[in-house]
C-alpha positions in Angstrom: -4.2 16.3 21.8 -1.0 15.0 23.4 0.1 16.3 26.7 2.7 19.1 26.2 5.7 18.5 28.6 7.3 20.9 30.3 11.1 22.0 29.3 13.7 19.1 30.4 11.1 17.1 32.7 12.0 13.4 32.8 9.8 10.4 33.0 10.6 7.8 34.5 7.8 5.8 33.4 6.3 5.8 30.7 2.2 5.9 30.6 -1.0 6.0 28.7 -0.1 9.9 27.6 3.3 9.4 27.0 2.8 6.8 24.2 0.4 9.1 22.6 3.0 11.5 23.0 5.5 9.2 21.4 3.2 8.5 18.5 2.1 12.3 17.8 6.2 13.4 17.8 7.2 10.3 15.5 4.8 11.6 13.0 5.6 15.2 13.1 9.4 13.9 12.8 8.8 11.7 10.1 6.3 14.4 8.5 9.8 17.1 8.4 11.9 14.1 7.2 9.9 12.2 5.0 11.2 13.6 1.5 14.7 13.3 2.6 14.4 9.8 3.8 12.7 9.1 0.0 15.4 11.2 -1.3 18.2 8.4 -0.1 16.2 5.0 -0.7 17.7 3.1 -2.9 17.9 -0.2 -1.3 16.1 -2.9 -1.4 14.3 -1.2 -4.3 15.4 2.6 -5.6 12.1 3.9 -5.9 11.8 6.6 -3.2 8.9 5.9 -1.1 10.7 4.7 1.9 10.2 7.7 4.3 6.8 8.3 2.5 5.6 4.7 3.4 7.1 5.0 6.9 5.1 7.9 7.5 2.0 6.6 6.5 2.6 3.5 9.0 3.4 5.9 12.0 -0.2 7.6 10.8 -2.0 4.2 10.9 -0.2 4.3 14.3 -1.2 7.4 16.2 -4.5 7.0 14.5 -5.2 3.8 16.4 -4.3 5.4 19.3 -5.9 8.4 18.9 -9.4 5.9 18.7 -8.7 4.6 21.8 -8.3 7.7 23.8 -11.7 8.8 22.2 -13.3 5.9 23.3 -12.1 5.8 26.9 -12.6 7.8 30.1 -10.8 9.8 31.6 -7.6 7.8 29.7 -7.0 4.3 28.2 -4.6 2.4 30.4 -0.6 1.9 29.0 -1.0 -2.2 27.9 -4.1 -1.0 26.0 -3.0 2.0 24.2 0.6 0.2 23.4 -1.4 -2.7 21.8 -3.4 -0.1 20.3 -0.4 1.5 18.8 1.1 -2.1 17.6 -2.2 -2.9 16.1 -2.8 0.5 13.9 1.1 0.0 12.3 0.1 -3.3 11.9 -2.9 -2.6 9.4 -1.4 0.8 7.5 2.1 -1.0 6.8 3.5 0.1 3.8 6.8 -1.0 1.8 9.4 -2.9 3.3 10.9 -0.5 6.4 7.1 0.5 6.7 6.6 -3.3 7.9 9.4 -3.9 9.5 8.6 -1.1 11.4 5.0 -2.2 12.3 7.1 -5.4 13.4 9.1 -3.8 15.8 6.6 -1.8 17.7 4.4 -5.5 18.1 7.4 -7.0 19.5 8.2 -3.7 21.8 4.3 -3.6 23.0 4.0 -7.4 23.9 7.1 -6.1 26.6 5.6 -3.0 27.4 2.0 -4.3 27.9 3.4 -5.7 31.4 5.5 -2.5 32.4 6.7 0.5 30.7 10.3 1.3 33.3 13.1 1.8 31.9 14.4 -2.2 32.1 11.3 -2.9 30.5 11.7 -1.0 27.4 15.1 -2.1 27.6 13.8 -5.7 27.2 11.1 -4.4 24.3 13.7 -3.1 22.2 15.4 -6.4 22.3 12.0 -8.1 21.6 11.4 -5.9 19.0 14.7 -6.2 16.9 14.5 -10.2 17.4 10.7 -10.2 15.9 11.7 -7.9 12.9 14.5 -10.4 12.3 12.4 -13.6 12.4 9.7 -11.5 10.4 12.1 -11.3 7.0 13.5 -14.3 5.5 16.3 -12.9 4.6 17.3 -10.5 7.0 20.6 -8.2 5.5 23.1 -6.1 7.8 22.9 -2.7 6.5 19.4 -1.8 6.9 16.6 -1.3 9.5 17.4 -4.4 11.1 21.2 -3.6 12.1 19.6 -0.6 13.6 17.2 -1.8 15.4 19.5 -4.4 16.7 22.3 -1.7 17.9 19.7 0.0 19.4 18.6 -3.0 21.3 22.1 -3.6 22.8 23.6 -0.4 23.4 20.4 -0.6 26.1 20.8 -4.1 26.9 22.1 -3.9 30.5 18.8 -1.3 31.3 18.5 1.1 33.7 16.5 4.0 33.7 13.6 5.0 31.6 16.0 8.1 30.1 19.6 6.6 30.3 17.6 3.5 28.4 16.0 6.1 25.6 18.9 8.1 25.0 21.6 5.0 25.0 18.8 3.2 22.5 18.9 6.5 20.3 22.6 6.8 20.5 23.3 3.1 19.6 21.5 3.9 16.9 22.4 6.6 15.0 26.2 5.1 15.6 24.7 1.6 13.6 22.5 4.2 10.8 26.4 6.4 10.2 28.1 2.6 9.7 25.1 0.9 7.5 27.1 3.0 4.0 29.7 0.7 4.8 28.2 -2.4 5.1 25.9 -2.9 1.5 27.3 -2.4 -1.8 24.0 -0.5 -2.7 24.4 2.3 -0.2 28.3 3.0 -0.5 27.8 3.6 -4.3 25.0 5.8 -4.0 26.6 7.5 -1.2 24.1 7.2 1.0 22.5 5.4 4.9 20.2 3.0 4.2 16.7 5.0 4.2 14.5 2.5 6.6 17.4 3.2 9.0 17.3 6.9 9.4 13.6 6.7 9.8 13.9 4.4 12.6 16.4 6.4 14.3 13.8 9.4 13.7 11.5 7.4 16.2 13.6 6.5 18.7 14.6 10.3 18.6 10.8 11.2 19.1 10.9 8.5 21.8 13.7 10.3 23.6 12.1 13.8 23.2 9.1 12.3 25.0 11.3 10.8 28.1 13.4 14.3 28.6 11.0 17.1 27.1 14.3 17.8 24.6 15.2 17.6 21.5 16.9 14.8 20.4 20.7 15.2 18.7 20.5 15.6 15.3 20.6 12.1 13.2 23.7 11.2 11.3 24.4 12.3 7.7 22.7 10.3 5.3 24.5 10.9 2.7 28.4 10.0 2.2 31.4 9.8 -0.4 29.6 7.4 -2.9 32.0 5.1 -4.3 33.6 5.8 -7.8 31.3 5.2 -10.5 32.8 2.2 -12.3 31.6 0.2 -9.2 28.3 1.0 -10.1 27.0 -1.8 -11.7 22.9 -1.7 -12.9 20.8 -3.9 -11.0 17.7 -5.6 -11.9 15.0 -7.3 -9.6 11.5 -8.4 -9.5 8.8 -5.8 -11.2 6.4 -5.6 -8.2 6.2 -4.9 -4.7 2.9 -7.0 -3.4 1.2 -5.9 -0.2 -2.1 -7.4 1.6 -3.5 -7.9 4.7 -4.8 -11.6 5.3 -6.2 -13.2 8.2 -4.9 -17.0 8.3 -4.3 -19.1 10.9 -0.9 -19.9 12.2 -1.1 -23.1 10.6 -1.0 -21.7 7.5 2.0 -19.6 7.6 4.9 -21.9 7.0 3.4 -22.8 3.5 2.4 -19.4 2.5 6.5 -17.8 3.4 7.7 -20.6 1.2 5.6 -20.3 -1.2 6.3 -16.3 -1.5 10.1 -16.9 -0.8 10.0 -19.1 -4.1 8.3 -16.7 -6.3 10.6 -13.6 -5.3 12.4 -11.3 -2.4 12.5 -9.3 0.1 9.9 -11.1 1.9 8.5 -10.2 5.2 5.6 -11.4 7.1 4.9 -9.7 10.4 1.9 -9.8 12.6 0.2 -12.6 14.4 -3.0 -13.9 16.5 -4.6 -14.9 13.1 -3.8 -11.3 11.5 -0.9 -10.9 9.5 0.9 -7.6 7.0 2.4 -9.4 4.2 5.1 -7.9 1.4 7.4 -9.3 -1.2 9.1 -8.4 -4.6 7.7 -10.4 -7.4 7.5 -10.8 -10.9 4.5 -12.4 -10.9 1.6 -9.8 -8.8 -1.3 -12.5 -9.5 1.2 -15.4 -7.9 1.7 -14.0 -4.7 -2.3 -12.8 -4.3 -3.1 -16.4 -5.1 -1.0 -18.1 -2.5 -2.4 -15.2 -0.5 -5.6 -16.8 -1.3 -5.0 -20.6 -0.7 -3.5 -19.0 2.6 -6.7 -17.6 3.8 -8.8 -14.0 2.9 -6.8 -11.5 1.9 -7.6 -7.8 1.5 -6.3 -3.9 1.2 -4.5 -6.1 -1.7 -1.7 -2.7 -2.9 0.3 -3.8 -6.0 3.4 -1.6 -7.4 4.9 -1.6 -10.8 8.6 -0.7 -9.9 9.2 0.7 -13.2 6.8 3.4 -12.4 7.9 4.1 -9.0 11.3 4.2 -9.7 10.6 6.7 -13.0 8.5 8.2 -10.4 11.9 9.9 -8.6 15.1 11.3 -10.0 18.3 10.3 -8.5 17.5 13.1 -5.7 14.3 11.8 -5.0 12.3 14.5 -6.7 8.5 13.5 -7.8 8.2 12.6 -10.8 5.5 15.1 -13.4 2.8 13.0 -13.3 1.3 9.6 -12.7 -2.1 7.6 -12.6 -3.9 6.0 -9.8 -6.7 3.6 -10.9 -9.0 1.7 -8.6 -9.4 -1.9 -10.2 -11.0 -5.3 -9.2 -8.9 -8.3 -9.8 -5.2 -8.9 -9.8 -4.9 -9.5 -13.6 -6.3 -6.0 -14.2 -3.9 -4.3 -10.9 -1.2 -6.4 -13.2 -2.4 -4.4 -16.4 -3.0 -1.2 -14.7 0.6 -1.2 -13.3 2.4 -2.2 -16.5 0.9 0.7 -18.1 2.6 2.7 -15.4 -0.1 3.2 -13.2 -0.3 3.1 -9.2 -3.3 0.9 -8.5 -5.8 0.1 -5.5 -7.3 -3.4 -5.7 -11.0 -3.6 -4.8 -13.1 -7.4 -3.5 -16.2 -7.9 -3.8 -18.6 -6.1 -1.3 -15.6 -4.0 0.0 -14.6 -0.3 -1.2 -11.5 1.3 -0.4 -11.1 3.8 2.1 -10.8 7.4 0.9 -7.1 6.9 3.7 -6.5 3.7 0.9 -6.8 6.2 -2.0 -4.5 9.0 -0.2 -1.6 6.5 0.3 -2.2 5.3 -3.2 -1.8 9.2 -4.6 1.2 9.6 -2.0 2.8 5.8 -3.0 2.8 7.8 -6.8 5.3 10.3 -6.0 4.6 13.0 -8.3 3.6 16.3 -8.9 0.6 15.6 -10.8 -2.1 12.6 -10.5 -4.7 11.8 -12.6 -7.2 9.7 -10.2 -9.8 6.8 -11.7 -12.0 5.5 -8.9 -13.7 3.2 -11.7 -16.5 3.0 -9.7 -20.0 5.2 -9.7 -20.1 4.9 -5.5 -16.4 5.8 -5.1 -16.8 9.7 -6.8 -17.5 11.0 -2.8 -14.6 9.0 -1.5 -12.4 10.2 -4.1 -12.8 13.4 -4.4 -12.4 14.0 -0.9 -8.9 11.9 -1.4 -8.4 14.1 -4.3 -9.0 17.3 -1.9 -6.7 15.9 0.8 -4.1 15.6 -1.3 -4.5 18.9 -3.0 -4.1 20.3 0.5 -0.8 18.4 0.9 0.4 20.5 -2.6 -0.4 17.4 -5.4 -2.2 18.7 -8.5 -5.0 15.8 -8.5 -7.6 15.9 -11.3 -10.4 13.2 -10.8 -11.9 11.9 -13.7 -15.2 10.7 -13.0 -15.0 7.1 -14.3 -17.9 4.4 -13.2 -16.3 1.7 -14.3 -12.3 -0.5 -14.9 -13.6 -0.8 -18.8 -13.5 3.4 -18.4 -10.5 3.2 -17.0 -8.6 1.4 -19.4 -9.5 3.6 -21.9 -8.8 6.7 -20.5 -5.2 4.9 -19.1 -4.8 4.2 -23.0 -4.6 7.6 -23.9 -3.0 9.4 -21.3 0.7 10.6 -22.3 2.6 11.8 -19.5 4.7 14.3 -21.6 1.3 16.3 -22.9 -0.1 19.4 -20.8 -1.2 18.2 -17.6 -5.0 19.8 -18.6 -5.1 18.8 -22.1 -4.0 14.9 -21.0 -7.1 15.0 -18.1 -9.4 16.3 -21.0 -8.0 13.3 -23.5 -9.1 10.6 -20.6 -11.6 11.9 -19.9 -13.1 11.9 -23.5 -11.7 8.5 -23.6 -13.8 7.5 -20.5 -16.8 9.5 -21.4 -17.3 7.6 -24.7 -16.6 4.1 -23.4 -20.2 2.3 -22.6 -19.8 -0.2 -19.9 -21.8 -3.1 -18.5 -21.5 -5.7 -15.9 -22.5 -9.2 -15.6 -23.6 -10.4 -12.3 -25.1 -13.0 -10.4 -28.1 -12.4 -8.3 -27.7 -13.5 -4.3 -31.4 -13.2 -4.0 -34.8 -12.4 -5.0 -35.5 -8.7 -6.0 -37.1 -6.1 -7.8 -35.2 -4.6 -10.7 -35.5 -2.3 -13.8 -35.8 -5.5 -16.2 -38.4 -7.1 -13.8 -38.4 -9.6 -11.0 -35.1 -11.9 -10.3 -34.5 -14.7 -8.6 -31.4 -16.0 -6.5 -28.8 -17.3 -9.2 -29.9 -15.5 -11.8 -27.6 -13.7 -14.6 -28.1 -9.9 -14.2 -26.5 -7.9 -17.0 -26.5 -4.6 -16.0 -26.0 -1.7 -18.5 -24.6 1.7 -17.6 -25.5 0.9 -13.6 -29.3 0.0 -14.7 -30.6 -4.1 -15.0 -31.1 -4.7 -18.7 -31.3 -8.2 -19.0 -32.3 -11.1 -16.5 -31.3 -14.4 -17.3 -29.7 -17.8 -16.8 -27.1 -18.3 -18.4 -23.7 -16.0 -18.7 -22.7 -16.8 -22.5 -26.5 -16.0 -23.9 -26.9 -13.2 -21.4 -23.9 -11.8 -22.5 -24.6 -11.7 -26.2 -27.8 -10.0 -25.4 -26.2 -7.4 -23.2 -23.9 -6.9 -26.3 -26.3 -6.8 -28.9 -28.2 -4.2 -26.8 -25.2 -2.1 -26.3 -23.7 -2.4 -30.0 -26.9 -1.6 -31.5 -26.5 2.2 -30.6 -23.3 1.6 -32.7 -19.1 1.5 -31.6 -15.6 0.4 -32.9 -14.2 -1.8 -30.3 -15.6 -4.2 -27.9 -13.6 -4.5 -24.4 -14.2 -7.7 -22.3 -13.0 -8.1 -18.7 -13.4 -12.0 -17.9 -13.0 -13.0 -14.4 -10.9 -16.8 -13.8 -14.2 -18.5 -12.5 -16.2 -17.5 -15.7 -17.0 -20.2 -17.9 -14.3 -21.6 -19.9 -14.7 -20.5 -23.7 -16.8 -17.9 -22.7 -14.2 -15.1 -24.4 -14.0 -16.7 -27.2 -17.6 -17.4 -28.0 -18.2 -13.2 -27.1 -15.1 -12.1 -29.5 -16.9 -14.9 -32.3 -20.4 -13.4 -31.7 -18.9 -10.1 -32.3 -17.1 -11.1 -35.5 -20.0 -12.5 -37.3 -22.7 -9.7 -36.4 -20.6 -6.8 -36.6 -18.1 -6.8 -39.4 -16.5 -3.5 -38.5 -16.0 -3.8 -34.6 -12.6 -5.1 -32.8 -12.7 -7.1 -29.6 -9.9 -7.0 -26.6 -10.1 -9.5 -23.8 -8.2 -9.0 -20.6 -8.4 -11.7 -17.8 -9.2 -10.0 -14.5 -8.1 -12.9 -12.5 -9.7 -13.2 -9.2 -11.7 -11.5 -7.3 -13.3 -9.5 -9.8 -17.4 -9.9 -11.6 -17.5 -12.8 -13.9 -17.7 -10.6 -17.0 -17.1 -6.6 -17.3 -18.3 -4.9 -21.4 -16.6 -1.4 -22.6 -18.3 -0.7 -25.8 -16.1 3.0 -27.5 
């Protein structure tokens, strides 16, 4: 636990303690102010998750922090647990103030890592609002960044640790009151820009850890919204992209282009061969790619803004009900999210955490969530999600699906405006009566159901179980489908990945056309990253 202060005692340094301090109060803060934060996002993207996504990266936050303390004794020193603190924002970032955020405590903790007096937090707030800035490539007064900056100079000329805090917080909540003025977007809606007002919320937790009091209450965020014949609709790209990736420098410069090209509100913070990357784009399976040629991306999070923004009412209340599907592949997280659907992208060899599949129920804003891990392995993870959220009040059912072919067919069914119990029951029927295999390829010699295989071999695996060994996809496949449509079915799903072999859909849907008069076929592309061929039989 964080050490409890007593009433209107001053530091004028701050330590190891203090930080954790810092870190516990910003959360709690954010924790109070989280739904009204969501409640007044509306730029760059109306879809409400801004103090939600803030939230979740002061969590990563004091979580990293929280580690080190456990793993020192008696305490962690102040450069460690500042890096510490840098580091967990860094890997939980979410949404666009979320990583702007996780920018500006990097850029405060290279500064504090050599002192934490008052000049030099002075000089880490200025370090931080210069990163953030060089972090988007399009940086906009108006938002988290004019903050950030105020703060920065209303402390510039230093001083003590507490005149330094409270002239940072002040500076601050002056720029937040002014932002309504200064984009379109927020003097319409009425409204301080949301990424803003959370930031002020940590420096005010920051100020409360200096002095042991309260901070002043932040601004009001919301204002006299212009009339409405100024209120013009605005479009932008369909997708918010998110993913980790560790790259080397070198590889940077080409990867921002490349994202700035395909869409906007780019921002790339991090550094030291790990970056937190986000952009709007129309094209999901673009930005992964480039992602890709960049180096290994992973905790790939992909958000259909449709849904997310159908997800809130013009107050920022949660919307009924929503979906959250595990999937492998960007083509499928592309599918998944056009059906409406908040999805978690899976790689090969790597699961998400049940903390993944908490954010992913949070990032869906609504009252109700049907959960589809899609995987067999992920039912432990995912219920305890599922109970986690239920504690935070989100009615979660968790259908048991085993595999995406499942969960595409219980996604098909579900309709949002049915009874929340008798939509769960529809998709789950759906899943239930979907059969699903898996094509693989063996990565070494071993002992399975269907006998011995060797490295390179095609494994077709029914229902979890090897049913077929062989050596090559296309005639593996057709065995694998005879197998399954010999038990009988109506449709045939197939889920090919980009690196299976060309034509290889096209000879399955033909195989299935002359041997079974009465079945349909639909083929989906999974993109990358996902098994060469996935088989739903309903």
């Amino acid at each position: 636990m964080s050490r409890a202060l007593p009433p209107f005692e001053e530091l004028v340094e701050l330590d190891a303690e203090a930080v954790r301090s810092w870190c516990a109060r910003s959360l709690d803060a954010l924790g109070r102010e989280r739904e009204e934060i969501d409640a007044i996002n509306v730029y760059p993207v109306a879809d409400g998750d801004t103090g939600t996504n803030l939230y979740l990266t002061a969590e990563a936050a004091h979580q990293a922090v929280e580690a080190v303390f456990a793993a020192s004794a008696p305490t962690p020193d102040t450069a460690e647990t500042v890096r510490a603190m840098a580091h967990g924002a860094l890997l939980g970032a979410r949404g666009n103030s979320g990583t702007i955020l996780s920018q500006l405590l990097r850029g405060m903790a290279g500064v504090l890592a050599d002192g934490c007096d008052g000049d030099h937090l002075a000089r880490a707030l200025g370090e931080a609002a210069s990163a953030a800035r060089r972090a988007v490539a399009h940086p906009v007064e108006g938002t988290i960044l004019t903050v950030a900056s105020a703060a920065a100079g209303a402390c510039a000329a230093g001083g003590g640790l507490v005149d330094v805090a409270r002239n940072a917080h002040d500076g601050a909540r002056t720029a937040l009151a002014a932002t309504s003025g200064q984009l379109d977007v927020l003097e319409r809606a009425g409204v301080v820009d949301a990424g803003g007002r959370g930031l002020v919320t940590v420096l005010g937790a920051l100020l409360e850890t200096v002095t042991g009091q309260a901070p002043p209450p932040a601004v009001a965020t919301r204002v006299t919204p212009a009339p409405p014949e100024d209120c013009p609709a605005e479009d932008g790209p369909a997708y918010e992209v998110i993913y980790l990736l560790e790259a080397g420098d070198e590889a940077m410069e080409l990867l921002r282009s490349r994202l700035d090209a395909l869409g906007e509100s780019l921002v790339v913070v991090g550094g030291d061969g790990l970056w937190n990357v986000h952009v709007h784009v129309d094209d999901a399976g673009a930005a992964v790619e480039a992602g890709v040629e960049a180096g290994r991306p992973h905790r790939i999070r992909i958000t259909h803004f449709a849904a997310a923004s159908a997800a809130a009412s013009a107050r920022g209340e949660r919307a009924q009900r929503a979906v959250v599907a595990v999937v492998p592949g960007e083509g499928l997280a592309g599918l998944c999210a056009e059906a409406g659907a908040t999805t978690v992208r899976t790689l090969p060899g790597e699961q998400p955490a049940g903390d993944e599949l908490l954010d992913a129920i949070r990032r869906a804003h609504a009252r109700e969530v049907v959960l589809l891990p899609n995987d067999s392995d992920l039912r432990q993870t995912a219920a305890a999600a599922a109970e986690r959220a239920r504690a935070e009040g989100i009615r979660v059912a968790l259908i048991p699906t085993r595999a995406a072919v499942q969960g595409i067919a219980a996604l098909a069914v579900h309709e949002p405006d049915r009874r929340f119990d008798e939509d769960v029951v529809a998709m789950t029927a759906a899943a239930g009566a979907t059969r699903y295999a898996e094509l693989a390829v063996a990565e070494r010699q071993s002992f399975t159901s269907a006998g011995v295989c060797q490295a390179g071999d095609i494994l077709g695996l029914i229902e979890g179980d090897v049913a077929v060994i062989g050596t090559d996809l296309a005639d593996t496949a057709r065995t694998v489908l005879d197998r399954m449509l010999s038990a009988g079915g109506e449709l045939v799903t197939l889920v090919v990945a980009d690196d299976a072999p060309p034509g290889l859909a096209p000879d399955l849907e033909a195989h299935v056309r002359r041997g079974y008069l009465a079945v349909d076929t639909t083929t989906y592309h999974a993109g990358t990253g996902a098994p060469p061929l996935l088989i739903g039989v309903e």
